[in-house]
C-alpha positions in Angstrom: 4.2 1.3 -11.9 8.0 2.1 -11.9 10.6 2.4 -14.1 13.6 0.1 -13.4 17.0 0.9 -14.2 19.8 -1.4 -13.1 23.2 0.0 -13.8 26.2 -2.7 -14.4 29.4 -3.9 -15.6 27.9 -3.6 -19.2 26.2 -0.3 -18.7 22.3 0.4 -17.7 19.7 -1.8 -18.1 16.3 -0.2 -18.7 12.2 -2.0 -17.8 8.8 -1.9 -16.3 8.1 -2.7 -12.8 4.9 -3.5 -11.2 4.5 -2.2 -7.5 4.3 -6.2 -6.5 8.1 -6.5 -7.8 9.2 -3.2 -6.7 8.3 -4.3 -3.7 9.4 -7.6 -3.5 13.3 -6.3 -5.3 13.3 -3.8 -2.1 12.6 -6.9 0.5 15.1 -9.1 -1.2 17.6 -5.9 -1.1 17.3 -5.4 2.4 17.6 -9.0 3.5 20.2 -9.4 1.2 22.0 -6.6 3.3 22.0 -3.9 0.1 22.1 -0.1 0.8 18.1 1.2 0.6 17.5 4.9 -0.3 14.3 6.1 -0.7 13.6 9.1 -3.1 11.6 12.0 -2.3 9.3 11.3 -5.6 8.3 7.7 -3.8 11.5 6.2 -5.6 13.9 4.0 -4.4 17.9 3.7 -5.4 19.7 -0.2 -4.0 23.3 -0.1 -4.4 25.5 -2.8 -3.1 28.9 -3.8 -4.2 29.5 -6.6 -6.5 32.7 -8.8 -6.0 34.0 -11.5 -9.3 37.2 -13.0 -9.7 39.6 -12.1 -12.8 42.9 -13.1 -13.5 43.4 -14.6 -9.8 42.7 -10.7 -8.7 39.2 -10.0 -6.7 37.2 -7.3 -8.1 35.0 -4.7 -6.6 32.2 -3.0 -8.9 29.5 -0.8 -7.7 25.8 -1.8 -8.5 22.5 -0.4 -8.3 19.1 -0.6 -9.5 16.7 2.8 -9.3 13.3 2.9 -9.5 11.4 5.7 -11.2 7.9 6.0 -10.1 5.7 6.4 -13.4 3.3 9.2 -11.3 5.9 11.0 -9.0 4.6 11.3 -5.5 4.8 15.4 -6.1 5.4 17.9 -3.2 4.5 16.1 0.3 3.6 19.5 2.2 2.4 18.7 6.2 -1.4 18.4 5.1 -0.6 15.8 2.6 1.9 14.1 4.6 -0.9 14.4 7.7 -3.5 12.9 5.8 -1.3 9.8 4.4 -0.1 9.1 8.4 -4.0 9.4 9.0 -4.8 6.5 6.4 -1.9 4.5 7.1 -2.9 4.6 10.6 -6.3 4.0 11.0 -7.8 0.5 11.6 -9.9 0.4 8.2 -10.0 3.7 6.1 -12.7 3.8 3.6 -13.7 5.0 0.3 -16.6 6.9 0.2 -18.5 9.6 -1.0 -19.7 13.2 -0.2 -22.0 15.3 -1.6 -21.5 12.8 -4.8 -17.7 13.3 -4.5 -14.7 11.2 -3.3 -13.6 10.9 0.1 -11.8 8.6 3.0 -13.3 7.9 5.9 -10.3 7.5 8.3 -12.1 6.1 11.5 -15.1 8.9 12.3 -13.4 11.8 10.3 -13.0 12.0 6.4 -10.4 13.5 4.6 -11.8 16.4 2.1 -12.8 16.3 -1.5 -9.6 18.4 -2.6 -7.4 16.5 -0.2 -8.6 13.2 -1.2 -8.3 14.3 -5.2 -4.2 14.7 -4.4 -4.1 11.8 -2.7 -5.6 9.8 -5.4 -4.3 12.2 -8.9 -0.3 11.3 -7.5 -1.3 7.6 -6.8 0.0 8.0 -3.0 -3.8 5.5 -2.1 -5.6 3.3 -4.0 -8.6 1.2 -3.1 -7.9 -2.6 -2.4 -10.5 -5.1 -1.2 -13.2 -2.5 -0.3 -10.3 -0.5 1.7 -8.1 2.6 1.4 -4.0 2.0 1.3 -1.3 3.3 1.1 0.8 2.9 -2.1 4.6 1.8 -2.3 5.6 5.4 -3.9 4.0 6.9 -0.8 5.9 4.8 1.8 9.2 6.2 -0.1 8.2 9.0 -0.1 7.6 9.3 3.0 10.7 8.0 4.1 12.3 10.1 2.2 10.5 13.2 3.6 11.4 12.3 7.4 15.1 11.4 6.1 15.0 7.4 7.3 17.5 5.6 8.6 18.0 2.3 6.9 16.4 0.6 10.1 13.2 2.9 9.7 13.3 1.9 6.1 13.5 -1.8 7.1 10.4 -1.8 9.8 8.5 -0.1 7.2 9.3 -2.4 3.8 10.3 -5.6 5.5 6.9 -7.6 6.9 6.3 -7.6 10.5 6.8 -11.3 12.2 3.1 -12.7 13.2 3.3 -12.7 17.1 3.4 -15.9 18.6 0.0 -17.6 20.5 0.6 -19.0 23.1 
């Protein structure tokens, strides 16, 4: 869950948002051609520039919507940020358990107890359809850790065009 704040002519606009339309209002942002900046908690800031006629004159006002993840993403150190490439990565990573405890199996390894315990306390995985993947606040976070480009920020949000049979 996020917190989403749209700032306009009026002032600031405060609500809920689900990670399905989190998602989806950062895919329409980026097709729409809106600026994308990820935040270091797994956040996300769009800003574009709004454009309305008044009085015959054409006017510019700057717009933007953050989103506030409700469980911040926390500090990514390189473990963290090695076992989150590992899940996103692998064909099929798997809940499981270990002496009675939580773990993911990412291909033949598994990522520890403790590690496994971050990963799931900050809401950076979550279990889907019997799998392990990666949350939205993650993938900001993420970006915002390796300081993305609004291209890499694109090939990560935007979904991938199914290649062609032929």
């Amino acid at each position: 869950m996020f917190t989403e704040r749209l700032h306009h002519a009026g002032g600031a606009t405060e609500g809920h948002a689900s990670e399905a339309h989190a998602f989806q209002l950062l895919r329409r942002a980026l097709r729409t051609g809106y600026t994308v900046t990820p935040t270091p908690q797994g956040g996300a800031v769009v800003t574009w520039t709004a454009r309305r006629l008044r009085d015959g004159q054409v006017l510019e006002e700057d717009r933007s919507v953050t989103l506030t993840p409700q469980t911040p993403a926390g500090r990514l150190t390189g473990d963290v940020v090695a076992a989150l490439v590992s899940v996103d990565q692998a064909a099929a990573p798997l809940p499981a358990l270990r002496d009675g405890r939580p773990v993911v199996r990412v291909g033949v390894q598994l990522i520890g107890h403790g590690m496994t315990s971050r990963l799931y306390g900050h809401r950076l995985v979550v279990e889907e359809r019997g799998r392990v993947r990666l949350t939205l606040v993650a993938h900001l976070a993420l970006l915002a850790a390796r300081g993305a480009s609004p291209q890499d920020v694109a090939a990560v949000l935007l979904p991938r065009p199914a290649a062609a049979t032929a």
